[in-house]
C-alpha positions as CSV (number, residue, x, y, z in Angstrom):
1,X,-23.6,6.2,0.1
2,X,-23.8,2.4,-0.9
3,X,-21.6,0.3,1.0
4,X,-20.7,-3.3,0.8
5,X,-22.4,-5.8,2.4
6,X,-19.2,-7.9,3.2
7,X,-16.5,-5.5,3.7
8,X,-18.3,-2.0,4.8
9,X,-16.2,-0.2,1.9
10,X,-17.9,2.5,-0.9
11,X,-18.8,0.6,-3.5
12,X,-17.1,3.6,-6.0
13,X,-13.7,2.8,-4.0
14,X,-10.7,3.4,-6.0
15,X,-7.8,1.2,-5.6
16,X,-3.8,1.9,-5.5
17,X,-1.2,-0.8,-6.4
18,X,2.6,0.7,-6.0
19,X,5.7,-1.6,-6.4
20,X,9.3,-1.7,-7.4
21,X,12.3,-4.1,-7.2
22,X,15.4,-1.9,-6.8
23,X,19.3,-2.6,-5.7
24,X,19.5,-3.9,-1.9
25,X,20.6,-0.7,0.1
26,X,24.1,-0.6,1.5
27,X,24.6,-1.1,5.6
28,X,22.3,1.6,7.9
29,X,20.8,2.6,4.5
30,X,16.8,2.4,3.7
31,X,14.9,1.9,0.8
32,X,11.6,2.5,-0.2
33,X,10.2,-0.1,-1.8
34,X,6.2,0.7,-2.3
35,X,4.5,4.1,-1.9
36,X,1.1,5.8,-2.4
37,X,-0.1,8.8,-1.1
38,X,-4.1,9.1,-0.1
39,X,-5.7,12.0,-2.1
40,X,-6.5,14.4,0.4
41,X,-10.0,14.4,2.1
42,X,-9.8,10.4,1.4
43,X,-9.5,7.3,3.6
44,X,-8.4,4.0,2.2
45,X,-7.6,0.4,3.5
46,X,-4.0,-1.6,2.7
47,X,-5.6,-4.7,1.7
48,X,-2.3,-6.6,1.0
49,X,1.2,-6.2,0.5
50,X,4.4,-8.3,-0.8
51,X,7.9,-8.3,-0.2
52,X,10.7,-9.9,-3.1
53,X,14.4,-10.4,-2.3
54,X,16.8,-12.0,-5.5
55,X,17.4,-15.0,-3.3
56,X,13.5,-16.0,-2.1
57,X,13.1,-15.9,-6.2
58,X,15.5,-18.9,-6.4
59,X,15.4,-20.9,-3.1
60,X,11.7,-20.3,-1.7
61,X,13.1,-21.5,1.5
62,X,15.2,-18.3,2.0
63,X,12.6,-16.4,4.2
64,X,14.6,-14.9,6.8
65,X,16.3,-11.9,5.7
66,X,19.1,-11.6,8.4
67,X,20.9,-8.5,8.4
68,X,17.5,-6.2,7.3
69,X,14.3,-4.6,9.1
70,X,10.9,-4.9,6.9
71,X,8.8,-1.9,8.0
72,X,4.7,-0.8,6.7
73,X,4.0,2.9,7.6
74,X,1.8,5.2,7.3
75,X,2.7,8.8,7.5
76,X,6.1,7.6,9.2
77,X,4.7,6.0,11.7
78,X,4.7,1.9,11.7
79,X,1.4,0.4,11.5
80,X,1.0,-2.5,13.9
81,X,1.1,-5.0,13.7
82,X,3.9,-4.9,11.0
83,X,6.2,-2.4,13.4
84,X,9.2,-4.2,12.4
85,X,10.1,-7.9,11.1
86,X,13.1,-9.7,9.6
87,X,11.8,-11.9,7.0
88,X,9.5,-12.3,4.0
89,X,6.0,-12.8,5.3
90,X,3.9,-11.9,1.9
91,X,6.2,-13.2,-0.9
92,X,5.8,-11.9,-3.7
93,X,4.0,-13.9,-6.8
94,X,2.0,-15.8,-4.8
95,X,-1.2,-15.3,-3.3
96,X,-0.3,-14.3,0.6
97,X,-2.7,-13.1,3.1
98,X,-4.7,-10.0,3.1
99,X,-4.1,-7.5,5.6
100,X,-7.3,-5.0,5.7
101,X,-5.4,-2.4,7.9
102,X,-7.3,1.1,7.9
103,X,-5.3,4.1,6.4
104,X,-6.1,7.5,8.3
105,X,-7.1,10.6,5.9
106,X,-4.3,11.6,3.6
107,X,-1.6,8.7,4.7
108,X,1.2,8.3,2.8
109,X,1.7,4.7,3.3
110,X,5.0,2.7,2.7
111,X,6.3,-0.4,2.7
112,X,10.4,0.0,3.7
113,X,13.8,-2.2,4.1
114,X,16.4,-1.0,6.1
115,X,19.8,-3.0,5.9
116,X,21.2,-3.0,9.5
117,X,23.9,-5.2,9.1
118,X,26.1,-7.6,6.8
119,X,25.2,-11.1,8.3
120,X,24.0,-12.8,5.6
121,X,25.9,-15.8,4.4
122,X,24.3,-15.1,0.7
123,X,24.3,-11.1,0.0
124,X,20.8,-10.1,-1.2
125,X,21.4,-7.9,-4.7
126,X,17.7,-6.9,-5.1
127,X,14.8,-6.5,-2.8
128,X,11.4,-5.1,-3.8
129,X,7.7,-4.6,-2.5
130,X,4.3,-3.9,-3.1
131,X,0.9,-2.4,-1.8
132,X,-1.8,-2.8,-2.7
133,X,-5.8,-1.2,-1.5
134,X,-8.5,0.8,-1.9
135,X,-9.2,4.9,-0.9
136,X,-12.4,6.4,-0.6
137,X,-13.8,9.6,-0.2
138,X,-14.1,10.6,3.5
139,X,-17.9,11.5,3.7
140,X,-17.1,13.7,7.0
141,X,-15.2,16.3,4.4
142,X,-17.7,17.1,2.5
């Protein structure tokens, strides 16, 4: 198997890209904003993900999302270190950091908002995310 000199990935890696931008959930609700489930037998790497809310779009220097909990797991389970945060880290549209975490065999990784409270002093109407990587075929499997 070829790999890359650079990164150690297959060089016949396939890559996912899952978003949406959907109504803001109500109080102790959760939404699923991004999903993608590995092909079985395959392994994969989230290389970078985004997060939108309505009011980021019109005042970049809305970051903190007070009253929800940001969440990237992979087969329910958060993957550290994004356990849990509270405001936009990866905006969305512009070029954020990439992540490289390593997705186990299978994962069904999401990206999540859960609305824990109403504390904000501007309601947020629509929240969204993205993911974005590559999945390979586990060499081990076959």
């Amino acid at each position: 198997m070829s790999l890359c000199h650079h990164c150690g990935i297959p060089l016949d890696a396939g890559y996912f890209d899952e978003s949406s931008i959907q109504p803001a959930p109500e109080p102790g609700q959760e939404v699923i904003l991004a999903r993608y489930q590995l092909h079985r037998n395959h392994c994969g790497v989230l290389m970078y993900f985004a997060q939108y809310t309505d009011l980021y779009a019109t005042d970049p220097t809305q970051v903190q999302t007070p009253g929800y909990q940001w969440q990237i797991r992979c087969n329910g389970q958060p993957l550290d270190p994004y356990l849990s945060f509270s405001h936009i880290i990866n905006p969305w549209g512009i070029s954020g950091f990439p992540v490289y975490l390593r997705l186990e065999e299978g994962c069904l990784v999401e990206l999540s908002a859960r609305r824990t409270s109403v504390l904000a002093n501007k309601p947020i109407a629509m929240i969204g995310g993205r993911v974005l990587g590559r999945t390979w075929y586990n060499t081990e499997y076959g």
